[in-house]
N, C-alpha and C positions, 0 to 999 in steps of 0.2 A: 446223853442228856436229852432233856425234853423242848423242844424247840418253837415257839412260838410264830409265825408269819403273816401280816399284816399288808393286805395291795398285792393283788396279785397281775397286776398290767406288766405291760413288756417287761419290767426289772424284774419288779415282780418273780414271777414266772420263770425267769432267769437264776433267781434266789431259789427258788425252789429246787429245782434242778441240781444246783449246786449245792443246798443244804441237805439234798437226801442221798446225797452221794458221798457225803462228809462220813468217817466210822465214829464220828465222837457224837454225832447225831443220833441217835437210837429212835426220836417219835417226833414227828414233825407234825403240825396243828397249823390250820390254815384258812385262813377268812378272808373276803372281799366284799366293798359296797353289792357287785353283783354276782349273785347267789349261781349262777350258773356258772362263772368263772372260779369260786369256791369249790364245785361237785368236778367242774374238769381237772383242776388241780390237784385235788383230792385223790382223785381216782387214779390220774394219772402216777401220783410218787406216792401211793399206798399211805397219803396222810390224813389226819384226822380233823372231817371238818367244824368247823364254828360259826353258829351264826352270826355273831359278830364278833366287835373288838373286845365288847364288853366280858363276853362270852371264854374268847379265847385266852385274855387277863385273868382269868379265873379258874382258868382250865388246869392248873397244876404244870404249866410250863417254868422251867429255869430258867429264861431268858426271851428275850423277845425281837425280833426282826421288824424292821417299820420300811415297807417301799409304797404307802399309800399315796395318794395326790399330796404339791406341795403345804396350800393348805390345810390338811388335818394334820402334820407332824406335829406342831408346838402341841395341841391336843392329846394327838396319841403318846406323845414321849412324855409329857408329863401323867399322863394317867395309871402308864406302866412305873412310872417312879414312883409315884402315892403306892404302886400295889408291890414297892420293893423289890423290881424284876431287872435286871441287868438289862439294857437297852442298846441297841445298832438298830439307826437311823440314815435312809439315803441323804443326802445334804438336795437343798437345803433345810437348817433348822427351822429355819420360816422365811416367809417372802421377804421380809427387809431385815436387817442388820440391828436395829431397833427394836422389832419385834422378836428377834433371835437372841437380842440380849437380854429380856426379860423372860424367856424361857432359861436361860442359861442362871440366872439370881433364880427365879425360884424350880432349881434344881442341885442345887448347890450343895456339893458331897455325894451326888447318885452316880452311877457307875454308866455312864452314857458312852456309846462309840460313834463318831457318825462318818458317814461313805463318805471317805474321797479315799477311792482306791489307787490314786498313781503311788501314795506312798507305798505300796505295796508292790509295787509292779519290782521284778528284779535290777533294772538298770537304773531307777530312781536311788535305792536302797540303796546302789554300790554308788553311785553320784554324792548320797550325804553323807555314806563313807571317808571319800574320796576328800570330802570337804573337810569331816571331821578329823580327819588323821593329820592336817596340814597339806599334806603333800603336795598340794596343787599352788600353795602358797598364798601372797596378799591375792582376794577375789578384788577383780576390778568390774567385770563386766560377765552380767548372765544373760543370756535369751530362753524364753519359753516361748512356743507356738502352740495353738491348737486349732487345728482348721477341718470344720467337717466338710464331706461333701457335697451337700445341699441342705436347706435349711426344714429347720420343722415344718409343722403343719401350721397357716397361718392364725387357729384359735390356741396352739400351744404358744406361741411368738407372743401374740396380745396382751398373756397374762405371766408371759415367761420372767417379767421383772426388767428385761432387756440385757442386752450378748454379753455383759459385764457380769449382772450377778447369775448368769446361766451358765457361761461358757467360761467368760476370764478366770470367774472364781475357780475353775481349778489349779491356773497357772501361779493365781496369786499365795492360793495354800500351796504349791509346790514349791515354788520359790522360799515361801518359811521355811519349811520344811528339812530342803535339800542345803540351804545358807545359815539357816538358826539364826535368823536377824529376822528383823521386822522392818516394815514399810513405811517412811516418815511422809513422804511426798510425793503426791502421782502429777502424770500431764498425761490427757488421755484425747485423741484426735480418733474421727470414721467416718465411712461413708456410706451412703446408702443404693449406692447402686448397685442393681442385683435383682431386685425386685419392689413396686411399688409401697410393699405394705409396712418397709422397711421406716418408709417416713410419714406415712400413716398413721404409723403406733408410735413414735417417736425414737425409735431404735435404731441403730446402726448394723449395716451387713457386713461391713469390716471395720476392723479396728487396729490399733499401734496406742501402746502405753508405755510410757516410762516411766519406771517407779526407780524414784532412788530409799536405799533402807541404813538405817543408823549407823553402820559405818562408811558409810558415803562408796556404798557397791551399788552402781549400775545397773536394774534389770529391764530390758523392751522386752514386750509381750505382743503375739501380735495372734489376731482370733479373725475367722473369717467363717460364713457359713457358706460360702461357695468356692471352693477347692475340687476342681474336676477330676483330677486326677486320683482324688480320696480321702481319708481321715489320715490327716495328717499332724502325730504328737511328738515333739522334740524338747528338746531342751540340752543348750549349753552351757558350762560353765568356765570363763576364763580366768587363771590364778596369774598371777609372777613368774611363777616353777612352770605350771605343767596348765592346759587344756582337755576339757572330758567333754563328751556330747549322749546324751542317751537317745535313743530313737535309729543312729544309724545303723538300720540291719538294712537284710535284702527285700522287707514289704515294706519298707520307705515310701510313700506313694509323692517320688520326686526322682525325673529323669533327667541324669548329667547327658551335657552335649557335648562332652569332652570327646576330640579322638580318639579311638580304644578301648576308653574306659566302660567298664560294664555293671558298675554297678549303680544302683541294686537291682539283683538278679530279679528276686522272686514278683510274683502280682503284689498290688498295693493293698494295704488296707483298706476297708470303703465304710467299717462300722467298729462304734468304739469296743461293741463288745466280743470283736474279733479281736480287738488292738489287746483289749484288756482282762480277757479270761482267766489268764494265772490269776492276774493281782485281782479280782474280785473273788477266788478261790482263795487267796490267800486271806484276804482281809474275811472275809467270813471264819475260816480255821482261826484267825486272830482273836475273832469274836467271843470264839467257843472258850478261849484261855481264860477270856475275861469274865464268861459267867461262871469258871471252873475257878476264878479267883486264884489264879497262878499268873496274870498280867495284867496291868494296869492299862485302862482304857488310851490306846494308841494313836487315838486324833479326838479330843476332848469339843465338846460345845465350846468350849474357850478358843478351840484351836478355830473352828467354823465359823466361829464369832467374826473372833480379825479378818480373816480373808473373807469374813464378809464388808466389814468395813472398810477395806482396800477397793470393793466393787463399789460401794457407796460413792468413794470418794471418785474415783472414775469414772463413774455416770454422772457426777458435778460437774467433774472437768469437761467432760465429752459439752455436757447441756451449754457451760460456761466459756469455753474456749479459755482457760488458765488455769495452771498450776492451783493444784488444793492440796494441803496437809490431811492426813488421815486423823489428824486432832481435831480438825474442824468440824469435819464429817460424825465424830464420835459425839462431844458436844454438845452439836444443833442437837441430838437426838431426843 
């Protein structure tokens, strides 16, 4: 199939890579705001360039790829819907959860994917297994972490929306995800030490949330941009029966000071897309099913919606210091 590419910056560029090494891929087409980053792309995976979005929408692509800046998604995923193209988008749908629900009404029935690859990643998939099948029993209590190693650039942080709808929100879509519950009620506490510009822009360097979701299961989340040791993704899940944890391998970037014990062996991880290679692989493969119309879009705008609206209500709580329902947050909007 013919493959559309939209942004070609670090993901970007990462997309590319990955989509020209795909075999279901056969022509890959490729545009960016700057035109020199279009011709290195280009050249580099033998694809075919465009001068723009407009351009590439029209180009006779089956499906289209969107890792441009945050704000032109609602733009660009609605323009490829008017032109009837099967869509995958990086998240987020737009800067605010408000704004992401009104792309999501007027796109209603279009075949949209949008990036959050942990569902993809192999030990998430066997965690909502694991859920699914019972085995693990009544869920009483989950943990997610996501801890980079050092924070972004301080002009990406300014306009990042803050560590909630940038960072949390992958824990909070994981958490649906892996439990198939939703979020009724957050309390979201952080702090800013770490770096000045953290209370500058009004954002937090670390964080701790607890979301409790409809059947009165437990989840803390806890997000931090300075973790020295590395990128550090985990996530537990505790039942009745049985305990699972995903994350524990040997690039764990977390050292026991247990006597003897030696694990994890290997180096840590230091960058998500060492962490996340398969599942960005995979969820692209995913993609392909869905403009081949042999699978139904696997993380829906609806789905991006809600854990967007989980980050909502968590940047209340954080601003407010109390407990906020995810109804309130929905609501005001």
């Amino acid at each position: 199939m013919r493959i559309g590419l939209i942004g070609l910056g670090r993901i970007g560029a990462f997309h590319a890579e990955t989509l020209s090494g795909l075999p279901q891929v056969t022509e890959l087409v490729v545009t960016d705001a700057v035109p020199a980053a279009t011709e290195r792309v280009a050249r580099k995976y033998g694809a075919e360039p465009a001068v723009d979005p407009a351009a590439l929408l029209h180009s006779g692509v089956d499906g289209v790829v969107i890792a441009a800046a945050t704000d032109a998604h609602p733009q660009l995923i609605l323009a490829a819907v008017e032109t009837g193209l099967p869509v995958f988008c990086e998240k987020p749908v737009a800067r605010g959860a408000d704004a992401a629900q009104e792309v999501l009404l007027r796109c209603a029935g279009a075949t949209v994917q949008i990036g959050y690859n942990r569902r993809f990643d192999p030990g998430f998939v066997a965690a909502r297994a694991a859920v699914a099948s019972g085995e693990l029993g009544r869920l009483h209590t989950v943990r997610s972490t996501t801890m980079d190693p050092a924070p972004p650039p301080a002009a990406y942080l300014a306009g990042s929306g803050g560590i909630f709808r940038d960072c949390g929100v992958h824990d909070f879509d994981i958490i649906r995800y892996v439990t198939g519950r939703e979020v009724i009620e957050v309390y979201a506490t952080g702090s800013t030490r770490g770096d000045a510009i953290f209370a500058e822009i009004g954002d937090a360097a670390s964080t701790a949330a607890v979301l409790t979701l409809d059947d009165d299961t437990l989840a803390v989340v806890s997000n931090t941009r300075f973790n020295g040791r590395g990128y550090d993704v985990r996530l537990e899940v505790h039942g009745s029966a049985d305990s699972i944890a995903v994350g524990l391998e040997d690039k764990l970037p977390l050292r026991s000071v247990e006597p003897g014990v030696t694990f994890p062996a290997g180096p840590p991880h230091t960058f998500f897309m060492d962490r996340f290679t398969e599942a960005y692989r995979r969820e692209l493969a995913a993609f392909t099913e869905v403009v081949a119309g042999t699978r139904e879009s696997p993380c829906t705008v609806a789905d991006a919606v809600e854990a967007g609206w989980i980050a909502e209500a968590c940047t209340l709580s954080l601003r407010e210091h109390r407990p906020v329902r995810v109804s309130e947050v929905r609501s005001a909007a």
